[in-house]
N, C-alpha and C positions, 0 to 999 in steps of 0.2 A: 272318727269319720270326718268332722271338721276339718285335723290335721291334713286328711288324705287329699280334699278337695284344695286345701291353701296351696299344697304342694306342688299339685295338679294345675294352680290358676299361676301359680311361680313358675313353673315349669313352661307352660305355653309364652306366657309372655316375656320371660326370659329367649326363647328361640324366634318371635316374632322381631324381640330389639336385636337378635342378630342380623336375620334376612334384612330387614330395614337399615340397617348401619353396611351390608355389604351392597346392597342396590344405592345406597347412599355414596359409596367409597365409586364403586361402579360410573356412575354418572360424573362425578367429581372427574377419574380420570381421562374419562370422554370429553372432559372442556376443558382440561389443562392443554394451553398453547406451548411452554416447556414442561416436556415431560418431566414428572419427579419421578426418580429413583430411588427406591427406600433402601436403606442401611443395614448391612447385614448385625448384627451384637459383636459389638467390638471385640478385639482380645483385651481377655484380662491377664495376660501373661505378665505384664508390666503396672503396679498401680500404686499411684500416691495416696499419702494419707497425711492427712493437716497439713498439706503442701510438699513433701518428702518423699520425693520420688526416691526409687531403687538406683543405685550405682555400679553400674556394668561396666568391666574391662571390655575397652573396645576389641580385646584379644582374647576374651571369653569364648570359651571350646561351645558349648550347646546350653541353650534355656530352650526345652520344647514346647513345640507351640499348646500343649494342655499344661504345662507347669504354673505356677504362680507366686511371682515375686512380687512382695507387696509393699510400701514403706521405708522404715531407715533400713535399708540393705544394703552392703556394698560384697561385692563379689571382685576376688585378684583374677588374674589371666589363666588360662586354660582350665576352669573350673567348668561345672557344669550341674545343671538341675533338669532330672530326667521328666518323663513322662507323668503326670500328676502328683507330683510333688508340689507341696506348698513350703516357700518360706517367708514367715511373718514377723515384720519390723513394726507392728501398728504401738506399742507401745513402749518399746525400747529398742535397743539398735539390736542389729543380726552382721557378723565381720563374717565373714568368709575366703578365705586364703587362695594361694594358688594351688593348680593340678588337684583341687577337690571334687569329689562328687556329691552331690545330692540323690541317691536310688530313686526307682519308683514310688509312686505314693507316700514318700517319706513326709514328716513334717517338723520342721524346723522355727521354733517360737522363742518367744521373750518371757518374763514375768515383770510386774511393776503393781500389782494388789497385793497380790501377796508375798511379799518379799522383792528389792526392786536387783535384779537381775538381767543384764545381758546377754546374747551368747555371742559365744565366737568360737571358730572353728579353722584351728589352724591348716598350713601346708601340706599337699599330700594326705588329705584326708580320706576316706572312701567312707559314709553312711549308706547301708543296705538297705534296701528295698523295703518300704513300710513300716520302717526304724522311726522313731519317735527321739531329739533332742530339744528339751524346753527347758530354755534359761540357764541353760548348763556351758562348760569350758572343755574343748577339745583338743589337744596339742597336735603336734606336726604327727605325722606318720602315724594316723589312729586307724584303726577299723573299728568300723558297727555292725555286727552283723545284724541282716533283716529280722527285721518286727522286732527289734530290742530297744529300750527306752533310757535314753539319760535324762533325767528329773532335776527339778530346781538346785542350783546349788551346786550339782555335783562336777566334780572336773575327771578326766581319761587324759593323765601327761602323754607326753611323747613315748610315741614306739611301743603302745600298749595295745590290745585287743578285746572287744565285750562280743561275745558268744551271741547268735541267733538268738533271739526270745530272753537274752536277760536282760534285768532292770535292777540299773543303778540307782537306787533310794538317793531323796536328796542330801546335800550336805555330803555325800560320800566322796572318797579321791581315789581311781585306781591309778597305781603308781607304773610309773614306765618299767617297761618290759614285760608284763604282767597278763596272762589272759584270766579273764574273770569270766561267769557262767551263773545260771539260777535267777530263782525271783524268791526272795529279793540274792543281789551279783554278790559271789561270793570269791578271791580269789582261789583258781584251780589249780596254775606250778605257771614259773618264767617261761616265757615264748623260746623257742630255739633259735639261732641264727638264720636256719631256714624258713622258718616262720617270716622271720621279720623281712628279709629279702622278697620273699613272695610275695607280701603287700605291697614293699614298690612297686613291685614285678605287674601286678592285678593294677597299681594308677596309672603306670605307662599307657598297658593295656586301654584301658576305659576312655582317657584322652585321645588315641588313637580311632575309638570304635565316636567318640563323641563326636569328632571330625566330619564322620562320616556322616552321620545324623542330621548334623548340623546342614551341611552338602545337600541330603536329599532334600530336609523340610526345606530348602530357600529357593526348592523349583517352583516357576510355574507350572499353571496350568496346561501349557502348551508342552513343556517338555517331559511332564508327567506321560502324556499321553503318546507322547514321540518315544521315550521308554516301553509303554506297554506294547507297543507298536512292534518295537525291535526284540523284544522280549518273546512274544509270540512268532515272532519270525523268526527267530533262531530256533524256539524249538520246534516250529512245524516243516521247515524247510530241511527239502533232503538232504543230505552234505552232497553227493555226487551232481545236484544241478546248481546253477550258477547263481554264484556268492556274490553281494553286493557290495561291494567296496568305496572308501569313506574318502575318496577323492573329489576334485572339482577340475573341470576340464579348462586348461590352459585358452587364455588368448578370449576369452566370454563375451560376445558382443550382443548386450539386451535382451541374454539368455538364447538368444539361439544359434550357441556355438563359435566357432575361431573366423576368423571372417576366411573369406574364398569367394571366389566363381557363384556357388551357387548363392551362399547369403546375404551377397553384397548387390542382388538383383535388385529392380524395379519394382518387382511386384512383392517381396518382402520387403523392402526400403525405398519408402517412395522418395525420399529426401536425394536418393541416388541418381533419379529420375532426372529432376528437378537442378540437379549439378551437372547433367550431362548437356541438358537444353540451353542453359545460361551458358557452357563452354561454346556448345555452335554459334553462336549468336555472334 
């Protein structure tokens, strides 16, 4: 019963110190003579740790605005870290190559407690969607497929494949050309040459579609809406009534058209007026 009442006395005057702190805030900003403007929570897309910012090719394809690059990271040109994806440099370095990708939700780590470990992730790489590499070594032309994990220690050389859902225990090495599969990865038979072509074929790709991403997230807010605008007016408008066309009319004088007869009056340009008087004079 006690408990019930303390909770009950917590309770009120826990929502009393709120009303009182917002009639508080309230009044505050009725006497500020410069308005303050509060801060929205910054992006964490980019963040340092014990001074060690991330190193971004200024030719990097996309980092989306939910992704987060944390630390010693350095990323080469036309890579990319998708939509909630994390990669963390807080205790040892993270390399990341060219034309790579990062998938969604993917996470990409270091180790240094327990065993001190690097990663790095070479050229032409693609990590799948919700793929997990920690402290591990990636070579050029690798795939990950989603939700499969490379673990402490282990390296995936060049021109190799790890299957959806499997996990390379640490310490292990899958050797190039090789698609591996299971938990724990076991090797399945060599990739085929078509295989291995369609992976390039899938980084082209991804660099191409990151482009475009890239494109959308760097609109503002003005042009977002000038899109929604035209978006809905292409699909409500008839085709048979008149199309709006993406021109600007020649000869523009202060927006209201080519100068003439009518715009160059008096009573739309008084300054016309004013040149005509001083001539008589």
């Amino acid at each position: 019963m006690a408990t019930s009442v303390g909770g009950r006395v917590v309770l009120a005057l826990s929502s009393a110190a709120r009303k009182i702190g917002k009639s508080l805030d309230s009044m505050g900003a009725s006497m500020e003579v410069a308005k303050y403007t509060e801060k929205l929570v910054p992006s964490t897309r980019f963040v340092a740790v014990d001074g060690v910012a991330p190193f971004i090719s200024e030719t990097a394809a996309f980092v989306a605005p939910s992704a987060n690059v944390i630390g010693n990271v350095s990323m080469g040109p036309n890579s990319s870290v998708w939509y909630g994806a994390t990669v963390r440099g807080d205790v040892n370095k993270v390399t990341i190559g060219a034309n790579t990708s990062i998938g969604d939700r993917a996470m990409v780590h270091v180790a240094k407690i327990q065993g001190d470990f690097c990663t790095v992730i070479g050229d032409n790489v693609t990590v799948g969607p919700g793929a997990i590499v920690h402290a591990a070594t990636l070579g050029d032309n690798v795939v990950i497929g989603p939700c499969a994990q490379i673990l402490d220690g282990a390296t995936v050389e060049s021109r190799a494949k790890v299957a959806a859902g499997a996990v390379v225990t640490p310490g292990t090495t899958v050797k190039s050309g090789e698609l591996w599969a299971g938990s724990p990865a076991k090797m399945v038979r060599a990739l085929t040459a078509d295989e291995i072509a369609s992976m390039l074929e899938s980084v082209e790709e991804t660099a191409i579609l990151a482009a475009m991403h890239a494109t959308e997230c760097s609109k503002s807010y003005e042009e977002l809406v000038a899109d929604e605008a035209a978006f809905r007016d292409k699909e409500e408008r008839d085709p048979d009534y008149w199309q709006p066309k993406n021109w600007t009319e020649q000869g523009q004088v202060q927006g209201q058209g080519s100068p003439g007869r009518i715009f160059d009056n008096t009573l739309s340009h008084p300054e016309e007026g004013l040149k005509q008087s001083q001539n008589q004079k």
